[in-house]
C-alpha positions as CSV (number, residue, x, y, z in Angstrom):
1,X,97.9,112.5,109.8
2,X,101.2,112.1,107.9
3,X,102.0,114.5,105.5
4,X,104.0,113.7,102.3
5,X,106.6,116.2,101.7
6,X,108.5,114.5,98.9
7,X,106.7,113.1,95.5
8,X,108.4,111.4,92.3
9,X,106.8,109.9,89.5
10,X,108.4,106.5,88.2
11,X,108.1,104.5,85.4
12,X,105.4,101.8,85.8
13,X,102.2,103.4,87.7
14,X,104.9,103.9,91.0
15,X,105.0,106.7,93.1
16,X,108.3,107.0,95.4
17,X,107.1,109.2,98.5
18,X,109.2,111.1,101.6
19,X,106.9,112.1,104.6
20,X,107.5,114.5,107.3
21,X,108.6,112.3,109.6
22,X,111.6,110.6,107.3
23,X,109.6,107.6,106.3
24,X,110.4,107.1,102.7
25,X,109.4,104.0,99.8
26,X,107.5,103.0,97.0
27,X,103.5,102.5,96.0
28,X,102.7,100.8,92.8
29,X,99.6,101.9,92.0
30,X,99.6,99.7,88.7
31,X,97.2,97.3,89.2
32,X,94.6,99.9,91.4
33,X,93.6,102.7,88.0
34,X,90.2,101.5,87.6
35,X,87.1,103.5,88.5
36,X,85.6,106.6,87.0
37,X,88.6,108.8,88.7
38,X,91.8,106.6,88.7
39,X,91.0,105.0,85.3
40,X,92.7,108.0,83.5
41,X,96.2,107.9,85.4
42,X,96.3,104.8,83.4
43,X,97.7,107.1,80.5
44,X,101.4,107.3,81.7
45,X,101.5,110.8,80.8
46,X,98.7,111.8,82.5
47,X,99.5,109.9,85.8
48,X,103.5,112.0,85.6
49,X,101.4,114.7,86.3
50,X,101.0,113.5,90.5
51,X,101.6,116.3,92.4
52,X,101.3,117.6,96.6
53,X,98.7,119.5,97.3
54,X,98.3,121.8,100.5
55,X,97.7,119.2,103.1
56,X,100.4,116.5,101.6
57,X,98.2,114.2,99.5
58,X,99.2,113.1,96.0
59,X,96.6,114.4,93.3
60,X,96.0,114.7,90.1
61,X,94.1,117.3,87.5
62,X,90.7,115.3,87.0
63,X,90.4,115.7,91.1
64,X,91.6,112.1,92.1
65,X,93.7,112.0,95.2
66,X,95.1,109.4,97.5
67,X,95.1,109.7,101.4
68,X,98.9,110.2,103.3
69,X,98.0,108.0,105.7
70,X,96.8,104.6,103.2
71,X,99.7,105.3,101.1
72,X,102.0,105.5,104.6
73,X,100.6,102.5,106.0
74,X,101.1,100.5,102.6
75,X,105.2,101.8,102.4
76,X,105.6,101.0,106.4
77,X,103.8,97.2,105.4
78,X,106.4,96.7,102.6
79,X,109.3,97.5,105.1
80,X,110.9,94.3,106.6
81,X,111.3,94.7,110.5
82,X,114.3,93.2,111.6
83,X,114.2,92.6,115.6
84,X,117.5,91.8,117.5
């Protein structure tokens, strides 16, 4: 399991992210708030208030939380590999 050791809150539904093992990058979670639990991080001011809970998931205060390991494979697809 990854664990996220870093969180920050940006503008536009994106959460920048720093795991334990270095990796770092951005989720945009903009077009993904719908549901009964993720539709109310669509109030900005309710999504700033992401946090890390024991085990390195990002949750919120209504109980919605998003797995390490999803949000590490979707910042390690956005990375370009370069081979030489």
């Amino acid at each position: 399991m990854y664990k996220i050791t870093h969180l920050e809150v940006k503008p536009g539904f994106i959460l920048y992210l720093t795991f334990a093992n270095k990796i770092s990058g951005e989720v945009s979670l903009a077009d993904r708030l719908f549901g009964p639990m993720f539709e109310p991080l669509r109030d900005p001011n309710f999504f700033a208030q992401a946090e890390l809970d024991e085990f390195g998931a990002v949750c919120w205060p209504n109980g919605a939380d998003l797995a390490p390991d999803a949000l590490y494979r979707n910042i390690k697809a956005s990375q370009k590999c370069l081979v030489f």
